[in-house]
Residue, then its C-alpha position, 0 to 999 in steps of 0.5 A: x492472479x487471473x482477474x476472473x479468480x479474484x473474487x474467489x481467492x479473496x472469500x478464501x483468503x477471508x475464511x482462512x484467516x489472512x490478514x490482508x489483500x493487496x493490489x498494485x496500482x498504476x495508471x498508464x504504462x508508456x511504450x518507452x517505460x525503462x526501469x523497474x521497482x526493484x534492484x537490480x537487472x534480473x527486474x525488468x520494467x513493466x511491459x506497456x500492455x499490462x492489464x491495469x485495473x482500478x485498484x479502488x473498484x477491485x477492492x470495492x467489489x472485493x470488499x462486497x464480497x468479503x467480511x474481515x480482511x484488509x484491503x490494501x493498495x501496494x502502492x497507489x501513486x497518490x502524487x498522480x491524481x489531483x487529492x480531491x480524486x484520491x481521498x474521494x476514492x479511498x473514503x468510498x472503499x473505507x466506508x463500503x468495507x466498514x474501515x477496511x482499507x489498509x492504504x498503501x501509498x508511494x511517490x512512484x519510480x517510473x518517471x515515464x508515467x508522471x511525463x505522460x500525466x503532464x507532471x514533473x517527476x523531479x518535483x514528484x515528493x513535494x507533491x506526494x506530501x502536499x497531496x497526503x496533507x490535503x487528503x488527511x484534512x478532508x477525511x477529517x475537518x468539517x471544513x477544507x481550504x489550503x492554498x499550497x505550491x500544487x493545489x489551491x482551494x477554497x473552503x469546502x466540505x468533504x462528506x463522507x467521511x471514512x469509518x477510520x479516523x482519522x482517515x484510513x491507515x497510511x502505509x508509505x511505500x519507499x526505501x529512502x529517507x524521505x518515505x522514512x520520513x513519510x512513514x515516521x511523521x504520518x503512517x500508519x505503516x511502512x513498506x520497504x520495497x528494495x531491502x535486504x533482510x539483513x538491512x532492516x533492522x537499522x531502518x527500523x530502528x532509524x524510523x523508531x528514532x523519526x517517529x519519536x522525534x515527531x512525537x509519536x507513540x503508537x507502534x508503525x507497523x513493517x510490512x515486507x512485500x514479496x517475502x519468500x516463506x517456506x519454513x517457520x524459521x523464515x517467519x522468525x527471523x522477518x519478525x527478529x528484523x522487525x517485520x511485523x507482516x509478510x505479504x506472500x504469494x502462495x502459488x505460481x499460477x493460478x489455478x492453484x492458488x485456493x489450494x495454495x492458500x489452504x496449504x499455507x494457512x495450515x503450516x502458518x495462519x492455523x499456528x498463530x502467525x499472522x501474513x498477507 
């Protein structure tokens, strides 16, 4: 999507009853990046001069302009950033669209990105669970100190706190056992990035069985990035694998993305299905 067509695409994309809005999330793509997010060779890695922006200022300026839909990072690279940064910046978008933010967090895949921050990307879980406990105790104690294996403070104050409570919804982003373990224990949501449809419903019922071992009862939500929706029945049967929202892309440039949406919203927004 044209970054000049944002604004626009996103007050359609309100108006028309999406659900949710989501963005990637990088900082920095090295020159000798290999790998890609995805399975297999038809993915190749992200070319080192991507546009990259702010993923937390896109959607603050697209929360100014929109009243209702989610907003959400697919996926931010929490592990990245010392806590402090992250939680400061997801408060900000929490509390300037009212506790829109839907966040999308992952423990990232390209190595090369984590050697050029100066972190260890072997010890990249670790961190991402340390950074994820630090930040939900800022969005939600009055008074903050934690002294861990990556980040050492003592007691502060954290203010504002985000309109959600207690702190915006967590949606972990990974197709191994540790994301399942993330989501099970802490999410709000999971997103699987490398699963085939049919692959779903045993990891679905897997995380059921973490989640009720952690001792949660509130439903986690799926949320499939990339799902191809042509006909209703692609709608039934993400839902009969325990899909619960669908993130699509209805356009192939640009320019045609409002009428894209408009059409799509016809055949499935306007027939109760809810997508991103």
């Amino acid at each position: 999507m044209n970054p000049r067509l944002w604004g626009e695409v996103a007050e359609e994309a309100d108006r028309l009853g999406f659900d949710s809005l989501w963005v990637p999330e990088h900082l920095v793509v090295p020159i000798d990046a290999a790998g890609s997010p995805h399975d297999g060779s038809d993915h190749p890695p992200i070319p080192s001069d991507v546009p990259i922006f702010d993923a937390m200022g896109v959607l603050c300026h697209l929360a100014a302009r929109t009243t209702r839909i989610r907003l959400g990072t697919c996926v931010f690279n929490v592990g990245l950033r010392h806590p402090f940064v992250t939680a400061r910046a997801a408060a900000t978008v929490d509390v300037l669209s009212g506790g829109r933010l839907a966040f999308g967090v992952g423990a990232s895949w390209l190595r090369s990105e984590w050697e050029a921050m100066g972190l260890d990307f072997d010890r990249r879980g670790a961190r991402v669970d340390e950074a994820l406990e630090v930040c939900r105790r800022l969005w939600s104690e009055d008074v903050v100190e934690h002294h861990g294996e990556f980040f050492d403070f003592g007691p502060l104050a954290f203010e504002p706190k985000p309109v959600q409570r207690p702190g915006p919804a967590l949606h972990i982003g990974g197709d191994g056992p540790a994301a399942l373990r993330r989501a099970a224990a802490v999410g709000a949501g999971w997103m699987p990035m490398n699963h085939a449809l049919d692959e779903l419903p045993a990891s679905v019922a897997r995380l059921g069985e973490l989640a009720e071992r952690a001792g949660r009862t509130e439903p986690i939500e799926v949320t499939l990035p990339g799902g191809v929706i042509e006909r209703p029945e692609d709608v039934e049967r993400h839902a009969a694998a325990g899909v619960t929202r669908l993130i699509v892309t209805p356009w192939t440039r640009s320019r045609e993305a409002i009428d894209g949406m408009r059409r799509f919203a016809g055949a499935f927004i306007d027939a109760g299905r809810t997508v991103g």
